[in-house]
C-alpha positions in Angstrom: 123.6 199.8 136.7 121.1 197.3 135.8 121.3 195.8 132.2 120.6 193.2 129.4 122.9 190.0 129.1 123.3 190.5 125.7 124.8 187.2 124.5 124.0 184.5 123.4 120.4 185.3 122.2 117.8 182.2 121.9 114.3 181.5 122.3 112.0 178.7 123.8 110.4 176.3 121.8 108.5 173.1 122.1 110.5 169.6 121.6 113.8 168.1 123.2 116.5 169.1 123.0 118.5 167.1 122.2 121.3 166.3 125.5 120.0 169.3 127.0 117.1 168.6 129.8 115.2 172.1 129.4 111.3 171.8 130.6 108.7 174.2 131.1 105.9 173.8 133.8 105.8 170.3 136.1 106.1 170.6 139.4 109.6 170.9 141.5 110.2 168.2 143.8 110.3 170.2 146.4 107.4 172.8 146.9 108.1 176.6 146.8 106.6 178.0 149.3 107.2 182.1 150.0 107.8 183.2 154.1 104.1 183.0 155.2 102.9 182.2 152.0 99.5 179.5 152.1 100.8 178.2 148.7 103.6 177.3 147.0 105.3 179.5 143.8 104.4 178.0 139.9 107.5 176.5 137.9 107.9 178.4 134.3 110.9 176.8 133.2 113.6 173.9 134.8 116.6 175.2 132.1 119.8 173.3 131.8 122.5 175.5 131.9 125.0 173.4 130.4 123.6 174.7 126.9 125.6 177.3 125.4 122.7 179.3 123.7 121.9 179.7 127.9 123.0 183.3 128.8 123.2 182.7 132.5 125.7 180.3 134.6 125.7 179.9 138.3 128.0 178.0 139.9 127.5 174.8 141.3 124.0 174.9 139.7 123.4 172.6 136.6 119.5 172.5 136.4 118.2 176.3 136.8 114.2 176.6 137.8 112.6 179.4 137.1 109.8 180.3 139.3 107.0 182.7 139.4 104.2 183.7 142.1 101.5 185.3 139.8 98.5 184.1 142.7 100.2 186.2 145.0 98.7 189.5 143.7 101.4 188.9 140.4 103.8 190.5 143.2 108.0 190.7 142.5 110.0 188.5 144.3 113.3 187.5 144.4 114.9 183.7 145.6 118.5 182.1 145.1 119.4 178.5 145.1 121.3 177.0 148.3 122.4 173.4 148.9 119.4 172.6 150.7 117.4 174.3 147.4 115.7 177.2 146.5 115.1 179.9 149.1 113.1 182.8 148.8 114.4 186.0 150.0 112.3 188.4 149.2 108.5 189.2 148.3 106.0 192.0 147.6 103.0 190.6 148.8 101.0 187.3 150.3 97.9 188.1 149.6 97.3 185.0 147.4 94.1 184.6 145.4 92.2 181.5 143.6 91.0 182.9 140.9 93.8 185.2 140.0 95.0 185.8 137.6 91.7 184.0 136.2 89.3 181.9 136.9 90.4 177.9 137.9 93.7 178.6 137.7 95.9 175.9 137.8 98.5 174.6 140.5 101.0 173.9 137.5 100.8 173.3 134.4 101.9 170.5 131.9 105.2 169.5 131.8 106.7 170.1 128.4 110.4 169.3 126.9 112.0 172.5 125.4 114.5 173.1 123.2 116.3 176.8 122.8 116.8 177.7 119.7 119.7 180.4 118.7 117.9 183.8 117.7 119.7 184.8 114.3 121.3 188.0 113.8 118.5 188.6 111.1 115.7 188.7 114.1 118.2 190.4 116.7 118.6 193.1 113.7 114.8 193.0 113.3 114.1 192.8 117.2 116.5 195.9 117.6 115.2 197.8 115.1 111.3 197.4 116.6 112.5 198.1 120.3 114.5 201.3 118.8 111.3 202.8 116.5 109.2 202.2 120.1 111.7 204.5 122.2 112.1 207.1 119.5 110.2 210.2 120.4 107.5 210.4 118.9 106.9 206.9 117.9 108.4 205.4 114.3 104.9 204.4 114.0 105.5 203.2 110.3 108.5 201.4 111.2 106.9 199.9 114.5 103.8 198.3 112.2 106.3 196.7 109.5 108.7 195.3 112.1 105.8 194.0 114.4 104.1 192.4 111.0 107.7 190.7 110.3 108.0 189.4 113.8 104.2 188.1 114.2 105.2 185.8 111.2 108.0 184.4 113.4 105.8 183.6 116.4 106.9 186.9 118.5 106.6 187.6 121.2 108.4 184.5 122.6 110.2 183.8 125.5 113.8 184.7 124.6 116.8 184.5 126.6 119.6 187.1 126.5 120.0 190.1 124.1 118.0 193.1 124.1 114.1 193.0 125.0 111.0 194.7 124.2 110.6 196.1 127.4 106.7 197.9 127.7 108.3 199.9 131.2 112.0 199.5 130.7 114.7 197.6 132.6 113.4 197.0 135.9 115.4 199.5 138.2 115.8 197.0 141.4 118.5 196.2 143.9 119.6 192.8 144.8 116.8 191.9 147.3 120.0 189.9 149.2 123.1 191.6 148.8 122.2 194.9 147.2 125.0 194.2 145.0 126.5 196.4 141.5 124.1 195.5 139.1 121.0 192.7 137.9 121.4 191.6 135.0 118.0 191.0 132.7 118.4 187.7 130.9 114.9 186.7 130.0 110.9 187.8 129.1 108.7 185.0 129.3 105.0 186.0 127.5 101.3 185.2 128.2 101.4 182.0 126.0 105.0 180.3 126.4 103.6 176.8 125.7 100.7 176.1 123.2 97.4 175.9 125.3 98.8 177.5 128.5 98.1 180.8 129.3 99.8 182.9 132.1 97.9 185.9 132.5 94.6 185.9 130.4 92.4 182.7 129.1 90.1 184.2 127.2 90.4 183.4 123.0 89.9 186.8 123.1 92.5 188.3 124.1 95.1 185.2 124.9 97.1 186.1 121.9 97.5 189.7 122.6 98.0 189.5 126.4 101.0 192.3 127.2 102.2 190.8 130.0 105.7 190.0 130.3 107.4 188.3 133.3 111.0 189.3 133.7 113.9 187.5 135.2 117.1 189.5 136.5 120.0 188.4 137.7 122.5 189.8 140.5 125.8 190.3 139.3 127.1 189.8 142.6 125.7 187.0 144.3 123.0 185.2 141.9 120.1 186.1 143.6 117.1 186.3 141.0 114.9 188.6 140.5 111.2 188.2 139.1 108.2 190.0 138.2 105.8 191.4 135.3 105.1 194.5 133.7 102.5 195.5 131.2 101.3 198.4 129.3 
């Protein structure tokens, strides 16, 4: 059954950190390209899983990317690292596009140090209590508007890593696309604006700010193959 890796709990934020080599964006020194793909995938984050506020260890593997194919029609795919790097194993679509998913989008973007910062029990008590008034039926609208004012003032939505998620169509309900193992395990939402001045999904001042689209990153209990792809409302 696919879940949340609920501990640790920490979110993404802009600086070094400190002996820990966490980047977002740049470019992998090896291209990404998808089987039959014209182009190769976009590096999110390079996170070093020696940090203990990381939720996710894989053996053998120190430095974790994680990659994303939004030109490719924003389709799901999945990839795991090898010796020789990273392979991908699986994906939705190759129709690639330009201008998606606006205009001039980039090849990469900057490279940025990162730091994760622990998420303290006050916000996972906050975050919990704003996921729960969303899936109550009908909606704790009073209690969604107080705990969405609360978290705005913290900078949510963030990228987070582990714990429980807002999730706008649930866990995604996916097998392993290599070993169609037990269970994938969700361990982190990345939003439309993880770094300031770089947008993922939507440029436009606008709307940049309240862009609902999250990309997701599972995890196969199994064999560590990774799962990726975006949902919205």
């Amino acid at each position: 059954m696919n879940h949340f890796i609920e501990n640790p709990v920490s979110r993404a934020l802009e600086g070094a950190g400190g002996s820990f080599l966490h980047t977002f964006g740049g470019e992998l020194e090896h291209p990404v390209f998808p089987p039959g793909g014209k182009a190769p995938c976009h590096l999110l984050y390079t996170i070093d899983t020696d940090d203990p506020l990381f939720p996710v260890k894989i053996d053998g593997v120190r430095m974790l990317p994680l990659i994303y194919c939004q030109q490719y029609h924003a389709a799901a795919m999945g990839y795991r690292l090898t010796g020789s790097g990273i392979e991908v194993v699986y994906i939705e679509s190759l129709e690639w596009m330009d201008d998606f998913p606006y205009d001039r989008y980039p090849s990469s973007f900057p490279r940025r140090d990162i730091r994760l910062e622990q998420v303290g029990p006050d916000v996972v008590d906050l975050l919990g209590r704003y996921i729960d008034a969303n899936e109550t039926v009908p909606r704790d609208w009073d209690n969604i508007h107080a705990c969405k004012k609360d978290l705005k003032a913290l900078g949510y939505p963030f990228t987070q890593f582990g714990g429980r998620h807002m999730m706008w169509q649930d866990i995604p309900d996916v097998d392993c696309p290599s070993c169609h193992g037990s269970s994938m395990g969700l361990f982190g939402v990345v939003w439309n604006v993880p770094v300031k001045g770089v947008c993922l999904w939507d440029d436009d001042p606008e709307y940049r700010d309240c862009c609902n689209v999250q990309i997701i990153y599972q995890i196969c209990s199994d064999c560590s193959t990774i799962h990726v792809c975006n949902r919205c409302t």
